[in-house]
VMD Tcl script that draws the C-alpha trace (Angstrom):
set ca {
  {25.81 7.23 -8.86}
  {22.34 6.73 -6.95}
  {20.17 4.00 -7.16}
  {17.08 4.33 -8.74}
  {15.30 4.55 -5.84}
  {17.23 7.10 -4.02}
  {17.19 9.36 -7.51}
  {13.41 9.33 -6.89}
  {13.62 10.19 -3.67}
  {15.33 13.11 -4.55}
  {13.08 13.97 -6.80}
  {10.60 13.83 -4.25}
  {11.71 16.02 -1.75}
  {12.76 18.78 -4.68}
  {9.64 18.93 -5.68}
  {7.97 19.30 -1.94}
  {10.61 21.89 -1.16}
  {9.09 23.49 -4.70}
  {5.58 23.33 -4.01}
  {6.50 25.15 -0.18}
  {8.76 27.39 -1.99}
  {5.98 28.71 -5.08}
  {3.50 28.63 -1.34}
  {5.11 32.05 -0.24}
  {5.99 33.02 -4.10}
  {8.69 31.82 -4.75}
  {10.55 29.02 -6.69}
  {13.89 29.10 -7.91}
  {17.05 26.54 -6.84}
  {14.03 24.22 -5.59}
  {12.47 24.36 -9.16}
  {15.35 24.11 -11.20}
  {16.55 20.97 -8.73}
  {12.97 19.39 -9.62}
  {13.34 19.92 -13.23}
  {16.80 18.99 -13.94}
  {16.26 15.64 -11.63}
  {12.65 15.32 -13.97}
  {14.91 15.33 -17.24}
  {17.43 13.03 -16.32}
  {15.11 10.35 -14.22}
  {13.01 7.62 -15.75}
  {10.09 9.50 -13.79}
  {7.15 9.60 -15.87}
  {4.18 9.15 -13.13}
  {3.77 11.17 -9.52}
  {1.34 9.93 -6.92}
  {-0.52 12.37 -5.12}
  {-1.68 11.19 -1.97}
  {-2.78 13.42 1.08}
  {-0.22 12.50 3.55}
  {2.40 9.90 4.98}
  {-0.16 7.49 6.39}
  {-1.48 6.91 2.54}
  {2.47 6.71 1.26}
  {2.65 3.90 3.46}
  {0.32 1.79 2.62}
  {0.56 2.07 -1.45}
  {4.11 1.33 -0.29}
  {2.91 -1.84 1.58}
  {0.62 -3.00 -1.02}
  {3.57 -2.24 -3.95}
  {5.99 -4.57 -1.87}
  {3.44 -7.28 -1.27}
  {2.82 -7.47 -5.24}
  {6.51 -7.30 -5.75}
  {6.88 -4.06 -7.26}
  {9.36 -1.55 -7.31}
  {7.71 1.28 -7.82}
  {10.49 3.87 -8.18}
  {12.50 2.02 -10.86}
  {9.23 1.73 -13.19}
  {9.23 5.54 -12.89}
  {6.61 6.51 -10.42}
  {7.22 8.80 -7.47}
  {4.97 8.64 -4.97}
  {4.21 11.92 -3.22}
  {2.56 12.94 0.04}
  {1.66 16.56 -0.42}
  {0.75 17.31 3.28}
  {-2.80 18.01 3.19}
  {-5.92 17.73 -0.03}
  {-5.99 21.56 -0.56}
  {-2.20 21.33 -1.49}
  {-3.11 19.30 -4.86}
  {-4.29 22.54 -7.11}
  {-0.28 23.46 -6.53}
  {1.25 19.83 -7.04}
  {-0.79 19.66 -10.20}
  {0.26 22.90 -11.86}
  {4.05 22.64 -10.97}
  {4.51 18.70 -11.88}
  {1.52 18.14 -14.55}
  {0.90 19.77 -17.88}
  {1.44 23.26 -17.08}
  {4.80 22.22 -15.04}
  {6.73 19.41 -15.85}
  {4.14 17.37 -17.78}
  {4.06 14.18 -16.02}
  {1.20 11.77 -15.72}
  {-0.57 12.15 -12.62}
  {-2.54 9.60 -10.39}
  {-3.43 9.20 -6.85}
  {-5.93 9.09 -3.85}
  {-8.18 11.16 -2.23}
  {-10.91 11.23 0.74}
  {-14.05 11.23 -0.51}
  {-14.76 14.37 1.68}
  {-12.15 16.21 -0.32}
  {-12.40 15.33 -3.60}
  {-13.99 19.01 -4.77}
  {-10.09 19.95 -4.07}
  {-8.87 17.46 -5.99}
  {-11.49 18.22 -8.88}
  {-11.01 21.97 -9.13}
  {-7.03 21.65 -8.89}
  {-7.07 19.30 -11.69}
  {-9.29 21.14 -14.34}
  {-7.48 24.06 -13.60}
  {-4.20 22.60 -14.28}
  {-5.62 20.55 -17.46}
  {-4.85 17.25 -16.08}
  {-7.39 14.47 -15.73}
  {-9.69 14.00 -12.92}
  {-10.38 10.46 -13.46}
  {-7.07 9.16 -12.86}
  {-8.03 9.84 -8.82}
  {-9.54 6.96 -7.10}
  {-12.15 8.25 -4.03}
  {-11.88 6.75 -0.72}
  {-15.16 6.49 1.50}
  {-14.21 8.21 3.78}
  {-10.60 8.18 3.49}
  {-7.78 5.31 3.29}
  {-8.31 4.02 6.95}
  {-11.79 3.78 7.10}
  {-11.76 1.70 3.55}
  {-8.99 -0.84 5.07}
  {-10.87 -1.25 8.71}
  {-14.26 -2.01 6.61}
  {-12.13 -4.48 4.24}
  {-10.65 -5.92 7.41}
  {-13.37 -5.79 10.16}
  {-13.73 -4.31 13.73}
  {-12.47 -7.82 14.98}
  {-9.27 -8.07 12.28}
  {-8.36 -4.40 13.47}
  {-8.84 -4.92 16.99}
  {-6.53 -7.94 16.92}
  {-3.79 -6.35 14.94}
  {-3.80 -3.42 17.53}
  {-3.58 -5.58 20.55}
  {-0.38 -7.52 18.35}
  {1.53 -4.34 17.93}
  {1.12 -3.49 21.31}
  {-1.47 -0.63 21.46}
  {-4.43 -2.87 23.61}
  {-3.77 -0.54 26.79}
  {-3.94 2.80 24.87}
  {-6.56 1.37 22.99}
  {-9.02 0.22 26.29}
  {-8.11 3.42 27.69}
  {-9.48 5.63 24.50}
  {-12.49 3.15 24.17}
  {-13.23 4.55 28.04}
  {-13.38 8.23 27.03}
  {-16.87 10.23 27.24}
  {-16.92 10.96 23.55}
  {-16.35 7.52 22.73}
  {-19.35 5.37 23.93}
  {-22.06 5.36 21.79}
  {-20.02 5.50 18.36}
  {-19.54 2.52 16.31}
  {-16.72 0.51 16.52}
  {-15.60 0.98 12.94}
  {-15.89 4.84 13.65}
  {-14.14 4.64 17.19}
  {-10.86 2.57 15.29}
  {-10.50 4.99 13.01}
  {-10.61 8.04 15.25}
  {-7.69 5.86 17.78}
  {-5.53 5.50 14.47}
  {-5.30 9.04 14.30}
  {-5.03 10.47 18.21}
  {-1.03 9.87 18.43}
  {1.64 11.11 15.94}
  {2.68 8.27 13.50}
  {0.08 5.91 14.48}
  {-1.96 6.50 11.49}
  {1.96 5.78 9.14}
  {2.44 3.06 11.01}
  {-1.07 0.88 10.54}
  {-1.11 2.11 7.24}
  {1.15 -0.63 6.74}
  {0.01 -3.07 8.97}
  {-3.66 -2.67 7.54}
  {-2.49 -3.59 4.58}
  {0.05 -6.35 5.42}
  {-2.83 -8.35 7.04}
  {-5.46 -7.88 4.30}
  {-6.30 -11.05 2.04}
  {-5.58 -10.74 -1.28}
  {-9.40 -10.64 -2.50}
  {-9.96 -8.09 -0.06}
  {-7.75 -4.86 -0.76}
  {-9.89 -2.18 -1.17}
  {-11.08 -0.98 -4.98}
  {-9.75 2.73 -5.05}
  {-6.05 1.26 -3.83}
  {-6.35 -1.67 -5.90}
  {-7.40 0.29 -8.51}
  {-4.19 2.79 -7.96}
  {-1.86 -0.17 -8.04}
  {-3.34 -1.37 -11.29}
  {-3.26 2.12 -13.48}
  {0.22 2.46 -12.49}
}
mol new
graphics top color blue
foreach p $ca { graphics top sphere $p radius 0.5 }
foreach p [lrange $ca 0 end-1] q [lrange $ca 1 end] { graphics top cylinder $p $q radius 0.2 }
display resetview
């Protein structure tokens, strides 16, 4: 039998392979996998977030709090990109499988989010914003300094100096310039997702993830 956790996981992944399949119009085994794991899981909440690098920090702040998200029934999604939520939100909420639905979004984005979610009838205010997304809310909450230092730690100074040389970098501001370097190699961005959040003080999270945490 799988653990809880795993079960979610699998729910997860049906309903990605879903929401690809009903892309290119198409559903079936990958729809009837999400809704007969829906039926028989305690899953009663999906998380839409934009993409791995969010996943990993709600992860890290759901660990810190002691939370096990999965076994109170959420499952936490990364849906691979903001225009994908119109999809997610017809297949999974009311006109799908009628689960609650929550989540992030970049404040640059959130006309997506609001036009996918009043077409699908489920409720727009259950979506915190992010100004301008999830990095540039934890570098703010942490400061240039903080961020700086943690990069250096996990062993990114050299790539770092060496991007804080480039042409298109002098001028910006160093809050601006972090947040471009977090995204200029493949799994940086997952990876200080987490550490971001590790190494903020409690007071400090930001509001649109602390207020995730809290409505779930």
């Amino acid at each position: 039998m799988l653990h809880v956790s795993d079960a979610v996981r699998e729910f997860r992944e049906a309903a990605l392979a879903w929401a690809a399949a009903d892309a290119v119009g198409g559903s079936g085994e990958p729809g009837d996998t999400a809704r007969e794991l829906a039926a028989r899981l305690p899953v009663r909440t999906v998380v839409l977030l934009e993409g791995l690098s969010d996943l990993a920090a709600v992860a890290a702040l759901a660990a810190r709090r002691g939370r096990d998200l999965a076994a109170e029934g959420v499952c936490v999604l990364p849906m691979g990109g903001a225009m994908n939520v119109g999809r997610f939100a017809r297949l999974l909420g009311p006109p799908g499988l009628g689960l609650r639905l929550t989540g992030l979004c970049d404040e640059g984005e959130h006309g997506y989010y609001a036009r996918g979610l009043e077409r699908a009838g489920a409720e727009p205010d259950a979506f915190f914003v992010c100004a301008a997304d999830l990095e540039d809310e934890l570098i703010r909450a942490l400061g240039v300094p903080r961020v700086t230092e943690l990069v250096r730690a996990e062993g990114d100074r050299r790539a770092l100096e060496t991007f804080l040389r480039q042409p298109a970098q002098q001028g910006r501001a160093a809050d601006r310039q972090l947040r471009r370097f977090l995204g200029t190699k493949k799994g940086r961005k997952i990876h200080y997702g987490r550490v971001l959040v590790e190494a903020l003080d409690e007071d400090r999270v930001p509001a649109p993830l602390e207020a995730l945490l809290g409505a779930l």
